[in-house]
C-alpha positions in Angstrom: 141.1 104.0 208.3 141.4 105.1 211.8 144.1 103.4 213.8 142.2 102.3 216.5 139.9 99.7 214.7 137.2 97.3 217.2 138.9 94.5 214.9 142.3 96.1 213.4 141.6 94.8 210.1 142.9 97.0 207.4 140.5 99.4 205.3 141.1 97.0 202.1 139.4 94.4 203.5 136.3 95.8 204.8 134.9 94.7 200.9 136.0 91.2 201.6 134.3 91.1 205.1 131.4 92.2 203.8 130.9 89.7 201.5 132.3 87.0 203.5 130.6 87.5 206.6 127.4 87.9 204.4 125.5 90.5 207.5 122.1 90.3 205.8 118.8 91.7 207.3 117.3 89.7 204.9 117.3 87.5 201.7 119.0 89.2 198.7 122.8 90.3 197.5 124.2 93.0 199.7 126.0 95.3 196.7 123.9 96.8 194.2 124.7 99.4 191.3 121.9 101.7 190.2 119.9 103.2 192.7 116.2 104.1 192.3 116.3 101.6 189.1 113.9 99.2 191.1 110.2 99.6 190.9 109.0 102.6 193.4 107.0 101.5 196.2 103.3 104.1 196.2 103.5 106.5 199.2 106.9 105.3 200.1 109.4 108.2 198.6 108.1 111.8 198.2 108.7 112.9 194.6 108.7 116.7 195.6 110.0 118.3 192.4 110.0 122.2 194.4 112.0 120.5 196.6 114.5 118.3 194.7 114.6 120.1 191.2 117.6 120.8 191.8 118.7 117.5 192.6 119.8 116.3 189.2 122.7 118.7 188.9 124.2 118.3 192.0 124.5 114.5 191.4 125.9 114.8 187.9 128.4 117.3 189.7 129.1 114.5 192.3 129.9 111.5 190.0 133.9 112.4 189.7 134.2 112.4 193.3 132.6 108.7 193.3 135.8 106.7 193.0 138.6 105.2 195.0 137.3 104.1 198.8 133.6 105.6 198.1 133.6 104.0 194.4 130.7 101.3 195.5 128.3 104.3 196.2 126.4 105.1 193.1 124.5 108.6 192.7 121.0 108.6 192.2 118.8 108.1 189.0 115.7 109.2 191.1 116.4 112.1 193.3 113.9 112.3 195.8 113.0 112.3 199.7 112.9 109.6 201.4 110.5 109.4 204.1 112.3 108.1 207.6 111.7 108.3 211.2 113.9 107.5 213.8 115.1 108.4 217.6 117.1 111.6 218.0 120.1 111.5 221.0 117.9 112.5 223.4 115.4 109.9 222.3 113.0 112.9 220.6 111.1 111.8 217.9 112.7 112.6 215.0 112.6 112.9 210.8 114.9 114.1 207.5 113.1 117.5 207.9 114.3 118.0 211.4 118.1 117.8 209.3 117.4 120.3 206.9 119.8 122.9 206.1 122.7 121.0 206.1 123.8 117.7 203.7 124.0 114.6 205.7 125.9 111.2 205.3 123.0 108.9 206.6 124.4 105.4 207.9 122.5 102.3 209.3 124.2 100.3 211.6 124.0 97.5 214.1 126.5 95.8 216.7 125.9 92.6 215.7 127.1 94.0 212.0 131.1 93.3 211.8 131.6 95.9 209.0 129.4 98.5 211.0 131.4 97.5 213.5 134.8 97.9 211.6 134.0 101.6 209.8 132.2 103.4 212.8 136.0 105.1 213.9 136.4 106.0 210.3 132.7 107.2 210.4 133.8 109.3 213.6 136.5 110.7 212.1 134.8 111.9 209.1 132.5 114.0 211.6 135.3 115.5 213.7 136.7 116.9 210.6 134.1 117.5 208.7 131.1 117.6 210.9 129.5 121.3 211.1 126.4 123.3 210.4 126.4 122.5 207.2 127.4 118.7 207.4 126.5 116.0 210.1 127.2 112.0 209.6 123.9 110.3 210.9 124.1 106.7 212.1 121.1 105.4 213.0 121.6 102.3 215.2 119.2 99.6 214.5 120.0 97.1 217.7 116.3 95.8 219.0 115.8 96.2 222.4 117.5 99.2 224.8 120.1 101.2 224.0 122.5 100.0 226.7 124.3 97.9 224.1 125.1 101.0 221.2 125.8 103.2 224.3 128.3 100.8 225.7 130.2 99.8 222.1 130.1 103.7 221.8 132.3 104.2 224.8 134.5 101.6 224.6 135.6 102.2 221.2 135.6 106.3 221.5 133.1 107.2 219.2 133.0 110.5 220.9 132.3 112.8 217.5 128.8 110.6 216.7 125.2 111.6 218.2 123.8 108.6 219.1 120.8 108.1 216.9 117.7 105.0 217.0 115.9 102.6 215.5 114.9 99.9 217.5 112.1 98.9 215.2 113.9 98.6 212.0 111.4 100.5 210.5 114.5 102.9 209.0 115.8 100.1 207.2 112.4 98.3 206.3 111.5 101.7 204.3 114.8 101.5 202.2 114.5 98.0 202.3 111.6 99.1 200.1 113.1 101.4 198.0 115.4 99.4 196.9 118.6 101.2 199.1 119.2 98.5 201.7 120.2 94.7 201.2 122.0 94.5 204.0 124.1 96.1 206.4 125.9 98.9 206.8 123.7 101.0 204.2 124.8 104.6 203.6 122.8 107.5 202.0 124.2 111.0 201.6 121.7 113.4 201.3 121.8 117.0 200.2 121.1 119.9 203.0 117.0 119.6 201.6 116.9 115.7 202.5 117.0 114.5 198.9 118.8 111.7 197.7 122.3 112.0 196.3 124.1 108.8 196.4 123.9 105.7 198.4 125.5 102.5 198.8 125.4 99.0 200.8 128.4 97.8 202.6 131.3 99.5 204.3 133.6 102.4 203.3 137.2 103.8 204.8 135.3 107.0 205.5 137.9 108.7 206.7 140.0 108.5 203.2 141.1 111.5 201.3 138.4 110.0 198.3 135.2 110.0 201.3 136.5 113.7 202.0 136.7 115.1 198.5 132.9 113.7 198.4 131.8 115.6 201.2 133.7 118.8 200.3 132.0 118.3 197.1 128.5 117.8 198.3 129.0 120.9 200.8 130.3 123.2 198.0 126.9 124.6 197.2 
């Protein structure tokens, strides 16, 4: 990862603190395998088939590039959009659609979180290289209460590259919660430039790793 970590731990343990640390929203095993294989919840995911038909290929296209540092993120069985709401960084109200046009590595994260805390640089430097028009990393921070604390841990640790983006209701994590996507934090989504579902994963990743790279090189070469 980057060299300048909040804890300078190395990337190979950011599994072990994960699991060790145990940063749980809520009852339940943070690490998971097949995505979408839970029950759907009704009205929660929007099964658009115009929209995601061509889904499928693309994530059958992506499974090679699933290994190394991103090997805990498992592509989708259930391609589909996932309804979320959040904050924007000027606190505008904001939704997957207002992403469109360009794939997006969605991450939820909190400053209580250790491992959030540990892969934001890599996060940041995965978006100075290969942030664009047709590429954004998302974190939404889920801290309750004002966003003086997010801000602050921003700054101090130079997460310059990022957009500061908001939850403060949890309601972003609640609805993958639901969906079966989120045990725990940090979860990760990578969604394709129409908001559909590609991949996702629980716990943290050395995102800036030649194997998180080739992923998003991958997922951009449309």
């Amino acid at each position: 990862m980057t060299e300048k970590r909040p804890f300078r731990l190395p990337s190979a343990r950011l599994v072990a603190i994960a699991a060790v640390a145990g940063v749980l929203c809520g009852a339940g095993a943070v690490w998971f395998r097949h995505i979408g294989s839970e029950s759907p919840v009704q009205g929660a995911a929007v099964a658009d088939s115009g929209l995601c038909e061509g889904a499928a290929n693309r994530i059958a296209s992506l499974k090679p590039f699933l290994k190394g540092q991103v090997a805990a993120m498992s592509a989708a069985d259930r391609p589909r959009v996932v309804p979320l709401s959040f904050k924007g960084p000027d606190a505008q109200d904001m939704t997957l659609t207002d992403l469109k046009g360009k794939a997006v590595l969605l991450n939820l994260w909190a400053t209580w979180c250790v491992p959030c805390r540990e892969e934001m640089p890599a996060l940041n430097a995965l978006e100075k290289e290969k942030g664009g028009n047709d590429f954004e990393v998302v974190t939404v921070n889920i801290d309750i209460g004002a966003d003086e604390k997010p801000k602050v841990f921003m700054d101090e640790y130079k997460i310059d590259a990022l957009k500061l983006y908001r939850d403060s209701s949890m309601g972003v994590f609640n609805t993958l919660k639901k969906e079966g996507l989120a045990f725990g934090l940090p979860a990760t989504m990578l969604l394709d430039e129409n908001g559909c579902l590609l991949a996702a994963m629980n716990g943290p990743a050395a995102w800036d790793s030649e194997d998180a790279k080739a992923l998003v090189s991958a997922v951009k070469a449309r």
